[in-house]
Backbone as a chain_set.jsonl record, in Angstrom:
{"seq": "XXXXXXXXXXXXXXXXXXXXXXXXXXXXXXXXXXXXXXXXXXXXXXXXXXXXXXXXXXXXXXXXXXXXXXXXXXXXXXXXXXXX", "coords": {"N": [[0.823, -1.189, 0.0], [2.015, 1.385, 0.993], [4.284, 2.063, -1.178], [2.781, 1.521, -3.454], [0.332, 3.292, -3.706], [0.042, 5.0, -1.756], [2.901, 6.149, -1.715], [2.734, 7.033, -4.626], [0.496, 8.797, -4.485], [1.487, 11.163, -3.54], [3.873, 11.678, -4.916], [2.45, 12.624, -7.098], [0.915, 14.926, -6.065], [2.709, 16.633, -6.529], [4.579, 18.194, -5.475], [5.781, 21.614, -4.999], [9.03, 21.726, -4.336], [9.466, 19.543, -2.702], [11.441, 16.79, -2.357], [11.763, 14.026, -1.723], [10.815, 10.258, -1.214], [12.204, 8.234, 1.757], [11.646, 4.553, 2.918], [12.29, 3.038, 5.657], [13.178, -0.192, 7.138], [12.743, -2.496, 10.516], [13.523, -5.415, 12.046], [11.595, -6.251, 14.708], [11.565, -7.93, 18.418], [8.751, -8.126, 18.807], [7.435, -7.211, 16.423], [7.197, -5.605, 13.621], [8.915, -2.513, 12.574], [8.54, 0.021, 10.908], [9.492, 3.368, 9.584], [9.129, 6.75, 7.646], [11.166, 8.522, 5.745], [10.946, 12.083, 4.718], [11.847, 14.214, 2.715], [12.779, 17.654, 1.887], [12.618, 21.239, -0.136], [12.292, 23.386, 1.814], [10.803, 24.655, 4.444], [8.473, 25.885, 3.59], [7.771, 24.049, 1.622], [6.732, 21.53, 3.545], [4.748, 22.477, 4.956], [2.889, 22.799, 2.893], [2.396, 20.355, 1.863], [1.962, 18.963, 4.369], [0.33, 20.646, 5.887], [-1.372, 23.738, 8.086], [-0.754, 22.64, 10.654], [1.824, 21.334, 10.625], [3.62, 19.534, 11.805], [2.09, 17.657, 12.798], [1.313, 14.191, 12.226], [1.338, 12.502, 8.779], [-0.901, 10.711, 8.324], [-2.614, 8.559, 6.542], [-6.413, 7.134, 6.722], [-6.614, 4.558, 5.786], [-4.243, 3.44, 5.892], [-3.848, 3.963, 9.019], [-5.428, 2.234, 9.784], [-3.964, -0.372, 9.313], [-1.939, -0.08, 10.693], [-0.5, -0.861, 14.549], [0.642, 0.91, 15.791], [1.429, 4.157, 15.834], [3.509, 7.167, 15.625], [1.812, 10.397, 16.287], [2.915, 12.714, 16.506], [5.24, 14.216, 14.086], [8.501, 14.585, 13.492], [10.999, 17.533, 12.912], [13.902, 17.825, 10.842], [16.77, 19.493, 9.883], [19.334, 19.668, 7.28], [22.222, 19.704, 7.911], [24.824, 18.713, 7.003], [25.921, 16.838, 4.511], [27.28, 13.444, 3.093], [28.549, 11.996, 0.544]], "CA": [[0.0, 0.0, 0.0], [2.777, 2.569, 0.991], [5.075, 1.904, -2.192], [1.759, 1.425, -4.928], [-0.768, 3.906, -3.286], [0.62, 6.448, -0.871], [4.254, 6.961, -2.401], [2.37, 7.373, -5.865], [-0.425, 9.783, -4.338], [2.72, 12.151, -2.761], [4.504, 12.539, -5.806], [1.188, 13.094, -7.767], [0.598, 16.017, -5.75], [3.68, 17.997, -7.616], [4.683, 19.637, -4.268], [7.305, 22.076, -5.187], [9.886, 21.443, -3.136], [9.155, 17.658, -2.394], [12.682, 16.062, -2.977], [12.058, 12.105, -2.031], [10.832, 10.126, 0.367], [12.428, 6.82, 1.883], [11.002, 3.664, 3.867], [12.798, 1.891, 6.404], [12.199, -1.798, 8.286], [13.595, -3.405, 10.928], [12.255, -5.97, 12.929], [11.774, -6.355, 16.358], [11.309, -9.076, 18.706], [7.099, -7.974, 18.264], [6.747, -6.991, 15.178], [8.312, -4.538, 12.405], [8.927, -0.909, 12.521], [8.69, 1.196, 9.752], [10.283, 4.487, 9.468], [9.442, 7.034, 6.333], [12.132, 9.984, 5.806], [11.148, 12.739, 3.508], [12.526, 15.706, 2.213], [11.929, 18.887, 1.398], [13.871, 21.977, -0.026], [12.174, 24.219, 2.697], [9.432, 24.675, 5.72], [7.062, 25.792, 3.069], [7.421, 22.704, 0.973], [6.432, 20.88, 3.941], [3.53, 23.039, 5.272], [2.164, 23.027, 1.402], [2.324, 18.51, 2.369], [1.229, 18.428, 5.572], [-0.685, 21.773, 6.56], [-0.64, 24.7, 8.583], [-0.383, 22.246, 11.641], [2.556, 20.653, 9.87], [4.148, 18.645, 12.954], [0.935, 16.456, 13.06], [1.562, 13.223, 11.301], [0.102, 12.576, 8.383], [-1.599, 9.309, 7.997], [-4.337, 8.381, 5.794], [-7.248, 6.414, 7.578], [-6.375, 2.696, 5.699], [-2.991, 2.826, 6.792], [-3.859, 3.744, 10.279], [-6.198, 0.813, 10.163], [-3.577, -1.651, 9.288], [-0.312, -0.341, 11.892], [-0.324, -1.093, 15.229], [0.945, 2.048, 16.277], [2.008, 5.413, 15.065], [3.757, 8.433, 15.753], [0.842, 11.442, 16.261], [2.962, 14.125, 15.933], [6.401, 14.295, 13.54], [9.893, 15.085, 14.073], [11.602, 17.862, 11.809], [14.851, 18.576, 10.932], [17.452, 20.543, 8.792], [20.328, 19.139, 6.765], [23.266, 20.805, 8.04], [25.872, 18.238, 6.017], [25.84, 15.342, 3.662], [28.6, 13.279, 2.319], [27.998, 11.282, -0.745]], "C": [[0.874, 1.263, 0.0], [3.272, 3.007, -0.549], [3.599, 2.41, -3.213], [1.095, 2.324, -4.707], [-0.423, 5.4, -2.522], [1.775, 7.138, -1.585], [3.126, 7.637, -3.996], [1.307, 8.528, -5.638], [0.923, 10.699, -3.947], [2.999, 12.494, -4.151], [3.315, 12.463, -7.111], [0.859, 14.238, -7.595], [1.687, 17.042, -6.483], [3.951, 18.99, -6.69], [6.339, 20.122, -5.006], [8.101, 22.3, -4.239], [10.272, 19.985, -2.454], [10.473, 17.157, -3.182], [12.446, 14.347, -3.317], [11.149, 11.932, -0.999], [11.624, 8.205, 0.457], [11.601, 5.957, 3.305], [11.895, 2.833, 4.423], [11.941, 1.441, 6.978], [13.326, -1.924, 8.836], [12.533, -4.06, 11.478], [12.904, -6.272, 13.798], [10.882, -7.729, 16.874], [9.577, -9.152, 18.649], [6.643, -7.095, 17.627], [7.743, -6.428, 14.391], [7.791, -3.548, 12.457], [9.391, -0.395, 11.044], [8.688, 2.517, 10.028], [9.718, 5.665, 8.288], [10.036, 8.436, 6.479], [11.753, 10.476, 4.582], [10.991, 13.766, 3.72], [12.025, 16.512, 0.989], [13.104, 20.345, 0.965], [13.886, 23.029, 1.105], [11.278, 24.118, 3.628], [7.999, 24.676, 4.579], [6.588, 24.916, 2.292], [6.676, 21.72, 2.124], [4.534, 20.985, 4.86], [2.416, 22.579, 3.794], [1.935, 21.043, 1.246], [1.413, 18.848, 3.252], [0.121, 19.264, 6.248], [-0.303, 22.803, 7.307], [-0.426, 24.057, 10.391], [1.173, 21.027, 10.915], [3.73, 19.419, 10.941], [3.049, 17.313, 12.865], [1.032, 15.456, 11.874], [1.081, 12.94, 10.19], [0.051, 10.932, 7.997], [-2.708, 8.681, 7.391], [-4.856, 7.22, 7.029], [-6.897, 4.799, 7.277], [-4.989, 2.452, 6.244], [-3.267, 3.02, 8.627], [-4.373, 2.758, 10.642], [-5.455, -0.476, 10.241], [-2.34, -1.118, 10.174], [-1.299, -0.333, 13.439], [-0.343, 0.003, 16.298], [1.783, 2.889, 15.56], [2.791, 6.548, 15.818], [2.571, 9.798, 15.507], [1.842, 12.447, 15.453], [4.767, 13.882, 15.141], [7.496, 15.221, 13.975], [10.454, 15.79, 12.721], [12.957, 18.279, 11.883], [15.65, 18.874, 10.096], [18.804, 19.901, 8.636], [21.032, 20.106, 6.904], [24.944, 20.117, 6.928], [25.502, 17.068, 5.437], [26.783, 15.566, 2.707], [27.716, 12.378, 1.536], [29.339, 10.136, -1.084]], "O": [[0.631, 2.156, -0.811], [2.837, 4.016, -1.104], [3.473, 3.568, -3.611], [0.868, 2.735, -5.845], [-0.679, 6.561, -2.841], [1.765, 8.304, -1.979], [2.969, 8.852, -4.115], [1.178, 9.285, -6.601], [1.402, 10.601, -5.076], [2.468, 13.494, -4.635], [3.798, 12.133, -8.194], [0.48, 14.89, -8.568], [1.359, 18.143, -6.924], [3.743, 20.197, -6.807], [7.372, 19.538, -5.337], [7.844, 23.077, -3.32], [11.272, 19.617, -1.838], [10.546, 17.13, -4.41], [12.678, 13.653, -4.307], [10.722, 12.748, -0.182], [11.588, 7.311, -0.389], [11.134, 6.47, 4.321], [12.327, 1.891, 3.758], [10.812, 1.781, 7.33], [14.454, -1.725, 8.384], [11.334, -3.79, 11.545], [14.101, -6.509, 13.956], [10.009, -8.365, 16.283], [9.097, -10.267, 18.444], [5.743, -6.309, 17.924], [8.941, -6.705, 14.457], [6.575, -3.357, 12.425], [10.426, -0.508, 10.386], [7.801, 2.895, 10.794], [10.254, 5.054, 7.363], [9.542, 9.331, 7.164], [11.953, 9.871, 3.528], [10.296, 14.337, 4.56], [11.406, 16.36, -0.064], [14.169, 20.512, 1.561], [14.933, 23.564, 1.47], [10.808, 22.985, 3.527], [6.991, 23.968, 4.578], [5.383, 24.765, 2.09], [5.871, 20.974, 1.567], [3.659, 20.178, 5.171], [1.294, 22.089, 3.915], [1.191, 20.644, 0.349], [0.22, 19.017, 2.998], [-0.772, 18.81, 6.964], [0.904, 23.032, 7.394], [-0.029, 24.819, 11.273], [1.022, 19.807, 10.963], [4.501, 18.61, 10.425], [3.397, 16.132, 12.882], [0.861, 15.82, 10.711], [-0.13, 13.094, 10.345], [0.913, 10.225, 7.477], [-3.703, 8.349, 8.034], [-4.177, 6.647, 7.881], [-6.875, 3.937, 8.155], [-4.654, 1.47, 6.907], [-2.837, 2.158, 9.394], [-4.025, 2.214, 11.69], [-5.847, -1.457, 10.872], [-1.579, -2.063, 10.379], [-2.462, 0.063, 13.51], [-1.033, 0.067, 17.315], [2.685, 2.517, 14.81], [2.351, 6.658, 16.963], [2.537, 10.18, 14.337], [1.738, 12.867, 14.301], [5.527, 13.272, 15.893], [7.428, 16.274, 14.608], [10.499, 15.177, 11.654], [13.314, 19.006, 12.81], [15.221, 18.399, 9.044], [19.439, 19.584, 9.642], [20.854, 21.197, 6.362], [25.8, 20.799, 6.364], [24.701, 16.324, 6.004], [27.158, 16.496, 1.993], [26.543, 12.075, 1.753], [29.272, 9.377, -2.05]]}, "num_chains": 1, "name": "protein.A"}
């Protein structure tokens, strides 16, 4: 669902500014955690995603139906270096 449905609705929307996004797994002794990191070139790329409450997670309703548990509110932060 993420990969076929969600990733493909995101970059449908044509946010300017919307760089990527990635999905990590690991698994744990009850269950698997998923992760998704994505980037943005600025605050307002991410407001113009998520809203003018832009901390608050965003989760459509079928995926909340199928995890376990979520993160409510999101964590942001600013690329100060990257090596390649």
């Amino acid at each position: 669902m993420l990969q076929e449905e969600i990733f493909v609705g995101i970059r449908e929307r044509h946010i300017k500014g919307f760089r990527g996004i990635q999905l990590l797994r690991r698994s744990l002794p009850d269950g698997v955690e998923f992760v998704t990191i994505m980037t943005f070139d600025s605050l307002a790329a991410v407001r113009e995603f998520a809203g003018t409450d832009y901390e608050k997670a965003v989760v459509p309703p079928r995926a909340r139906a199928l995890l376990g548990r979520f993160d409510e509110r999101s964590a942001h932060y600013e690329v100060v270096d990257e090596a390649r």
